[in-house]
Each structure stands twice: as C-alpha cells, then as structure tokens.
Backbone as CSV, one residue per row, in Angstrom:
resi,resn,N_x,N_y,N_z,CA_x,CA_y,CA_z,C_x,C_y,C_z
1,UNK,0.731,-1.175,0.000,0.000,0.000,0.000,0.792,1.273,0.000
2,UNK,1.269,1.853,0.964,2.245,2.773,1.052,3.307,2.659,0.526
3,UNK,3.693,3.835,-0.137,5.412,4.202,-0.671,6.339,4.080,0.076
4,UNK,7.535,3.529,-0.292,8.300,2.889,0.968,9.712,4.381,0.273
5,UNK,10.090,5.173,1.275,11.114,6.397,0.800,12.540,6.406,2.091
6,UNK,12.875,6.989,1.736,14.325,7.150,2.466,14.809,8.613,2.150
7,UNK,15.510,9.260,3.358,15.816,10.630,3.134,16.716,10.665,4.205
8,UNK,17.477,11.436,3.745,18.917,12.152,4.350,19.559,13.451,4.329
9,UNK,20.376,14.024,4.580,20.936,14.822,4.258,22.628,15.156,4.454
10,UNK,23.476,15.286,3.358,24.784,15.229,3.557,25.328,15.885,4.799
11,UNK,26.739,15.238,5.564,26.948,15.672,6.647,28.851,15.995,6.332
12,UNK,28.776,16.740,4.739,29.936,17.417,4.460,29.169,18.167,3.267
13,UNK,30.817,18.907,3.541,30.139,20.168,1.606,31.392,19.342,0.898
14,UNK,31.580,18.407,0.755,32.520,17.663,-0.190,31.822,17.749,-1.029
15,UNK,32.629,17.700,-2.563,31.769,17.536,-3.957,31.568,16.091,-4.481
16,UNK,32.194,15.496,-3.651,32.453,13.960,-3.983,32.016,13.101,-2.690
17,UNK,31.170,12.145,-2.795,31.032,11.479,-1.987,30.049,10.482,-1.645
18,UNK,29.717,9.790,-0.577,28.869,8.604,-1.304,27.705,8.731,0.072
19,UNK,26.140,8.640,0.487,25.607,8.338,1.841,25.287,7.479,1.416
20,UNK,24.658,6.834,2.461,24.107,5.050,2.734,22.549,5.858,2.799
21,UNK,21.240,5.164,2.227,20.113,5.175,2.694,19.356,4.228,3.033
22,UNK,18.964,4.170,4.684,18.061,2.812,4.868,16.518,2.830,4.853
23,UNK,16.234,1.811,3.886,15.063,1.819,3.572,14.365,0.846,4.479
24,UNK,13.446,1.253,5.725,13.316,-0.204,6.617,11.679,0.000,6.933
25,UNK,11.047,-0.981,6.448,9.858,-1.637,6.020,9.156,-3.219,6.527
26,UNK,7.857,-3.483,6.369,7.087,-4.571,6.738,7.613,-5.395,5.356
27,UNK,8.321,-6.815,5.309,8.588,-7.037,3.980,7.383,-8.108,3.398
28,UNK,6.387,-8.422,4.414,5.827,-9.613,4.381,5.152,-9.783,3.218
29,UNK,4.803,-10.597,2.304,4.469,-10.643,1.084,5.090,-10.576,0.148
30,UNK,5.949,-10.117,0.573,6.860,-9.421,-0.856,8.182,-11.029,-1.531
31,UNK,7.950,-12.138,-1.125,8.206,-13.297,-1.284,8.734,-13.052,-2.897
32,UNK,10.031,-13.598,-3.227,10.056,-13.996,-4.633,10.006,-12.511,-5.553
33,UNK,9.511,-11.450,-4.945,9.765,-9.981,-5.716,11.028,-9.441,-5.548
34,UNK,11.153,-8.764,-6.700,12.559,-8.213,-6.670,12.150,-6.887,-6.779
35,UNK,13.469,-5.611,-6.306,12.714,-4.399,-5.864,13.793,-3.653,-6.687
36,UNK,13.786,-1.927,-6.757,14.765,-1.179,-7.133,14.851,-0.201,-6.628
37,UNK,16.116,0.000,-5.754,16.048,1.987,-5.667,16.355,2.690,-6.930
38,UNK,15.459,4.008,-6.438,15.744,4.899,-7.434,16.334,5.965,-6.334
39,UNK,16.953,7.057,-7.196,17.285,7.975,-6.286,16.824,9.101,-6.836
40,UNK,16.587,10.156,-6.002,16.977,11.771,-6.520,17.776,12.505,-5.696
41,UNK,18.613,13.193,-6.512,19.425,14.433,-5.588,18.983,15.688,-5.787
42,UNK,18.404,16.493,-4.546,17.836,17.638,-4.321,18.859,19.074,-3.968
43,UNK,18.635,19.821,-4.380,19.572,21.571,-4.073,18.644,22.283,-3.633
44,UNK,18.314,22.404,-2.405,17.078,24.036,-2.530,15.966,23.084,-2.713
45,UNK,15.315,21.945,-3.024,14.391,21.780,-2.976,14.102,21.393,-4.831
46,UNK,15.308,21.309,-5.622,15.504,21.297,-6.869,16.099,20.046,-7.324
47,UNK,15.577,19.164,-8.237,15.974,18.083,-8.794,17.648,18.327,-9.576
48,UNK,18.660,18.070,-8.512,19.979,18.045,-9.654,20.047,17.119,-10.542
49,UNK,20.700,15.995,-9.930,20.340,14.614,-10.736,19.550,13.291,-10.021
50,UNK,19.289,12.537,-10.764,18.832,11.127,-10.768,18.855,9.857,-10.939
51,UNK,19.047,8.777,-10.605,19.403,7.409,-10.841,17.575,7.068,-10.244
52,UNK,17.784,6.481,-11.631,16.776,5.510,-11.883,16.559,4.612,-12.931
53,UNK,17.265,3.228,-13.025,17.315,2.616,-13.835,16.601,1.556,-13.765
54,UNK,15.649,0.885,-13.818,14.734,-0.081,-13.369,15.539,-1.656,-13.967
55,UNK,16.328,-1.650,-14.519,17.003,-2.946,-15.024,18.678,-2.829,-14.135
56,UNK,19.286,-1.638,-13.373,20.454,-1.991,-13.245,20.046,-2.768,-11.546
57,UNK,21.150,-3.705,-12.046,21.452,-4.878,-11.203,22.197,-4.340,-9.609
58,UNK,22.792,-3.293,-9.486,23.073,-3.153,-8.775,22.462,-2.436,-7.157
59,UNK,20.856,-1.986,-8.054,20.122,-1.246,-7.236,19.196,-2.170,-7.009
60,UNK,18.754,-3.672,-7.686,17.884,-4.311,-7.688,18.318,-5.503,-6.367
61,UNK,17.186,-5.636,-5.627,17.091,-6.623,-3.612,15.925,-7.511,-4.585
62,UNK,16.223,-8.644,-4.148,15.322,-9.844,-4.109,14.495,-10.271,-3.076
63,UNK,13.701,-10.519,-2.583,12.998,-11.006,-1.408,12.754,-12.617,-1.248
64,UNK,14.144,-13.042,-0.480,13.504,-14.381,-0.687,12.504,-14.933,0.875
65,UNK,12.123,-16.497,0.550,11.700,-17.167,1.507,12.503,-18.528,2.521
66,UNK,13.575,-18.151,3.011,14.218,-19.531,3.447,13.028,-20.853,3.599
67,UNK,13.630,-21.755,2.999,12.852,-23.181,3.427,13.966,-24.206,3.788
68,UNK,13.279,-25.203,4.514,14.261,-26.585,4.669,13.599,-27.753,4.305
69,UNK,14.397,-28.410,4.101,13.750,-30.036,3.829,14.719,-31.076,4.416
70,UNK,14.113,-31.875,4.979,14.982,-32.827,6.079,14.769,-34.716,5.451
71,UNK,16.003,-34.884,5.930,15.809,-36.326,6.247,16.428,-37.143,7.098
72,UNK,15.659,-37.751,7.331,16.340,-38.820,8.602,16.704,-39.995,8.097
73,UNK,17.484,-40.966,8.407,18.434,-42.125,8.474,18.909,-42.517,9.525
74,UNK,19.205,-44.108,9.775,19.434,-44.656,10.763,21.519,-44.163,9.992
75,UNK,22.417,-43.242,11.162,23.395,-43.043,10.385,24.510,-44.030,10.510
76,UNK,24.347,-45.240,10.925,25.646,-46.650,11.469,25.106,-47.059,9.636
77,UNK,23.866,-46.909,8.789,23.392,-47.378,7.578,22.968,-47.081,6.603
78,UNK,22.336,-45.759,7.120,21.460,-44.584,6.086,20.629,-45.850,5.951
79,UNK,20.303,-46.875,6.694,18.296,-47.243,6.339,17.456,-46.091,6.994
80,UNK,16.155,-46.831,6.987,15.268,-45.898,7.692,15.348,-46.764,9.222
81,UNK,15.545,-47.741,9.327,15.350,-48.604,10.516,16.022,-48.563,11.193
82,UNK,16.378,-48.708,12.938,16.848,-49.098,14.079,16.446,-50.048,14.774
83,UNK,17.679,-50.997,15.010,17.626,-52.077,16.257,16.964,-51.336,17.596
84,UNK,15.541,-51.714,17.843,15.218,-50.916,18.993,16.165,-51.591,20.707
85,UNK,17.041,-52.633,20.224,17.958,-53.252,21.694,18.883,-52.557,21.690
86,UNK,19.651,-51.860,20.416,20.905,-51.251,20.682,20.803,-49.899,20.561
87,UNK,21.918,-48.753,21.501,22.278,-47.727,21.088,22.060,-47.320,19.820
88,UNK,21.567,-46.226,19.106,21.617,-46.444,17.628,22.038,-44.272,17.534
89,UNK,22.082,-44.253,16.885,21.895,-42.607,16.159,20.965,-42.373,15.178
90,UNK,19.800,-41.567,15.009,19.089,-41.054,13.476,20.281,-39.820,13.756
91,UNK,20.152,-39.649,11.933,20.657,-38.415,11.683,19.946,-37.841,10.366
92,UNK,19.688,-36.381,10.972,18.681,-35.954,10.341,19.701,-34.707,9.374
93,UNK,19.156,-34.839,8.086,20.226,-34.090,7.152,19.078,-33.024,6.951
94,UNK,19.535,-32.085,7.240,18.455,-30.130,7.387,18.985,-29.684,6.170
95,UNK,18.151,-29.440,5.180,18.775,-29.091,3.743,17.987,-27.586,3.812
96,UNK,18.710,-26.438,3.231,18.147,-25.463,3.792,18.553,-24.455,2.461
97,UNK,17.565,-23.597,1.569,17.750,-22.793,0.771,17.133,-21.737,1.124
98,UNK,18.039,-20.380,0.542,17.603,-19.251,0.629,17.804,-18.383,1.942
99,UNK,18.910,-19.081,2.257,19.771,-18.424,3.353,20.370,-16.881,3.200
100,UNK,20.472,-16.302,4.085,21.684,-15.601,3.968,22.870,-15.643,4.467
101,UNK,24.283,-15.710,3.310,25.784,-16.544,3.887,25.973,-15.372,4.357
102,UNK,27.021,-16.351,5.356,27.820,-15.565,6.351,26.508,-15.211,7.655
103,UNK,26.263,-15.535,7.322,24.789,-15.247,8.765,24.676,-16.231,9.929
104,UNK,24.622,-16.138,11.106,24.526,-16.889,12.183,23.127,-17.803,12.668
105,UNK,22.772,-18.808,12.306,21.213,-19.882,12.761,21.188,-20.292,13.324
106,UNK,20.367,-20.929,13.952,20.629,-21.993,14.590,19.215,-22.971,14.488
107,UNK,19.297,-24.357,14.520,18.593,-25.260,13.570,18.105,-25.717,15.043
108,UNK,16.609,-26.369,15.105,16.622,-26.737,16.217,15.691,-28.499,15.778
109,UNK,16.144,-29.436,16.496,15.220,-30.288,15.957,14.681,-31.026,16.845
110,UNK,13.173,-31.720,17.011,12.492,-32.506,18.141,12.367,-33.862,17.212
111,UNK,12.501,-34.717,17.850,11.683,-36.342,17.573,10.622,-36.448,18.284
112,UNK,9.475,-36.534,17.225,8.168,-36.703,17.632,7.670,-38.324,17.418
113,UNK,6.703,-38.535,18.138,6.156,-39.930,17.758,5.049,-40.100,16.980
114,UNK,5.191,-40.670,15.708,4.238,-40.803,14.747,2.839,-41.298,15.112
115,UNK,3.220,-41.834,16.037,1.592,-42.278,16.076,0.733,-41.447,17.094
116,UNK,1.360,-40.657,18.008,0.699,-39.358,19.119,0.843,-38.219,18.241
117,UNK,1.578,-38.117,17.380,1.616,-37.067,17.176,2.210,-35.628,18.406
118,UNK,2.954,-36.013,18.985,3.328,-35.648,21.011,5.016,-36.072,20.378
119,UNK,5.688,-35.202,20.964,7.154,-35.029,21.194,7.296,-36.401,21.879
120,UNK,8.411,-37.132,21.352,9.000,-38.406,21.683,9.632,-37.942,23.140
121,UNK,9.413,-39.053,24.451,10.076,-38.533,25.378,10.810,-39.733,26.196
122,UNK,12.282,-39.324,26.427,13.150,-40.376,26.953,13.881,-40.058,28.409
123,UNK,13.377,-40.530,29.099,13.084,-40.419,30.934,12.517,-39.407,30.653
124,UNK,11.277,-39.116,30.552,10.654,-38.254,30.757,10.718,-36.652,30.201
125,UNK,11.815,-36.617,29.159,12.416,-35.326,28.334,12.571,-35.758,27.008
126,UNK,11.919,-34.428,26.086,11.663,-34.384,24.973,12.844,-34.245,24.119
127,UNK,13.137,-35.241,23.165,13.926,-35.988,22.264,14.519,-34.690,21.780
128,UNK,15.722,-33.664,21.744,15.811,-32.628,20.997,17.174,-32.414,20.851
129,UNK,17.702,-31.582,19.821,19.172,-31.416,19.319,18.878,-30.453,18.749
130,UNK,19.687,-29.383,19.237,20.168,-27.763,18.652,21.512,-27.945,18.185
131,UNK,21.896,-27.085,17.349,22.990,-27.082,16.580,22.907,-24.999,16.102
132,UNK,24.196,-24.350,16.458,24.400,-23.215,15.589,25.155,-23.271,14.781
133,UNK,24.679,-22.610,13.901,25.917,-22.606,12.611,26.229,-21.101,11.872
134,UNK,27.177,-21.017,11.013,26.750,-19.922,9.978,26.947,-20.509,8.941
135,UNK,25.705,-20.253,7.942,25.738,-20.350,6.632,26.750,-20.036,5.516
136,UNK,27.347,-20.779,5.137,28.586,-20.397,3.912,28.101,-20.077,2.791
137,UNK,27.156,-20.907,2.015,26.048,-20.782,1.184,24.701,-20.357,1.661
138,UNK,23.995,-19.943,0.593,22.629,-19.694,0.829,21.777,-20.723,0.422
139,UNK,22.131,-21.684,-0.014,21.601,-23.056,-0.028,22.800,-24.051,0.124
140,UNK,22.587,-24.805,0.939,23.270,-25.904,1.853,22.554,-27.038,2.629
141,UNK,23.273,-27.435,3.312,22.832,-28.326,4.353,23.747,-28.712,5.577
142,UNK,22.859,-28.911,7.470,24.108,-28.982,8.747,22.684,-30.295,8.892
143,UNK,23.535,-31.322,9.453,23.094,-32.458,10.486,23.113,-32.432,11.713
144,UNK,22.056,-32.742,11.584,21.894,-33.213,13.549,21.805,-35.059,13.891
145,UNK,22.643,-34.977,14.819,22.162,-36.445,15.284,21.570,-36.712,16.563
146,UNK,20.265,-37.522,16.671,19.789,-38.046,17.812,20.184,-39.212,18.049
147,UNK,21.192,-39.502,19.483,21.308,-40.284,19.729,20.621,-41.477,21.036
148,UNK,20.431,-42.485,20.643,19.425,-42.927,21.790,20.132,-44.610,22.329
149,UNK,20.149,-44.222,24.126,21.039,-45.562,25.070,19.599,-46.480,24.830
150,UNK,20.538,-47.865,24.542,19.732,-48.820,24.577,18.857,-48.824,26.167
C-alpha cells in the first residue's frame, strides 16, 4: 500500500562522496519480488540529478523465503530402521535454501512420535538437538544427530 522512501541529508560540503540510505519496512508478502532503488538528488528543494534505472542490477534486492527439507536415516546405515535393543543414532540431514551466507542460525530439531503425534520422550524429556551454525552458502545443508542408550 504505502510508498516505501528514504531521506537524508549530507553531513559534508565535499563535492564527492557517497551516503548510505536505509530503507526499513514490513517485507511480508513481498516473497520472490525483486525491488529497485531509485534515487533523486535535491539543491534548494531542486531536482539536480537522478538514478533511476529499473534494469540496473546493482540497485535491484530480491525477497527471498528460506525453506528446509529434512531427512532422517538410521546413520551406522542410512536405512530408515533401528535395532530398537541397541544404542543407535538417526541423523537428520536439514537441507536449507535461501539463506543468507555468512549469517549466524541456529537449527533446532524434536523427535516426535508418529503415532501421538506428542514429542517423543526419553526419561521423561523431549527428544531434541540444537545445533548453531553460519551459513557459507545460501543453499546448503548442517546435520543433527539423535542419539538414543539402549
């Protein structure tokens, strides 16, 4: 609905020089759109010049949506199955696009029981493994393993 603007004003009389403008907004919806600044430079209230190029790449932000997609494996086999007598590990592979690299996450994961639909619980505490990471890529993947005493 609303025009999303940014305004400043130089904090030298240099003839040369560069400001930062932050444009900070509700982004919700905006999924999968790509955006552009334009600029104007004002004197007195007077249009000097302008950048507005609706194709250059360098003014153009993408809006993405991070998603993940997981899988689990018994990891002594990569089956789906575990010896329910022995110690075993699942390891759950968190495949994750649309990150931003170099950024700090942290992945959190529960084992639930398929048939309650209720968080899996072992003495009485819910099955869970956190892991932080930072993203190198913006699509990747970090594992977690649940491990469980016979």
């Amino acid at each position: 609905g609303k025009e999303v603007t940014a305004e400043t004003k130089p904090t030298t009389n240099a003839a040369n020089g560069s400001i930062t403008l932050d444009f900070t907004f509700d982004a919700t919806g905006l999924e999968e759109k790509e955006v552009v600044v334009f600029e104007e430079l004002l004197k007195d209230g007077k249009v000097v010049t302008t950048h507005a190029d609706i194709n250059d790449k360098g003014q153009t932000v993408k809006f993405v949506k991070p998603s993940v997609k997981t899988t689990a494996t018994n990891k002594a086999d990569g089956s789906k199955e575990l010896d329910a007598s022995k110690s075993g590990t699942i390891q759950n592979k968190v495949e994750y696009k649309d990150l931003i690299a170099e950024k700090e996450y942290v992945v959190k994961g529960k084992m639930m029981d398929k048939e309650t639909n209720k968080p899996l619980l072992e003495e009485g505490k819910e099955v869970t493994v956190e892991s932080k990471f930072t993203a190198k890529e913006k699509n990747s993947s970090i594992t977690l393993d649940f491990t469980f005493n016979a």
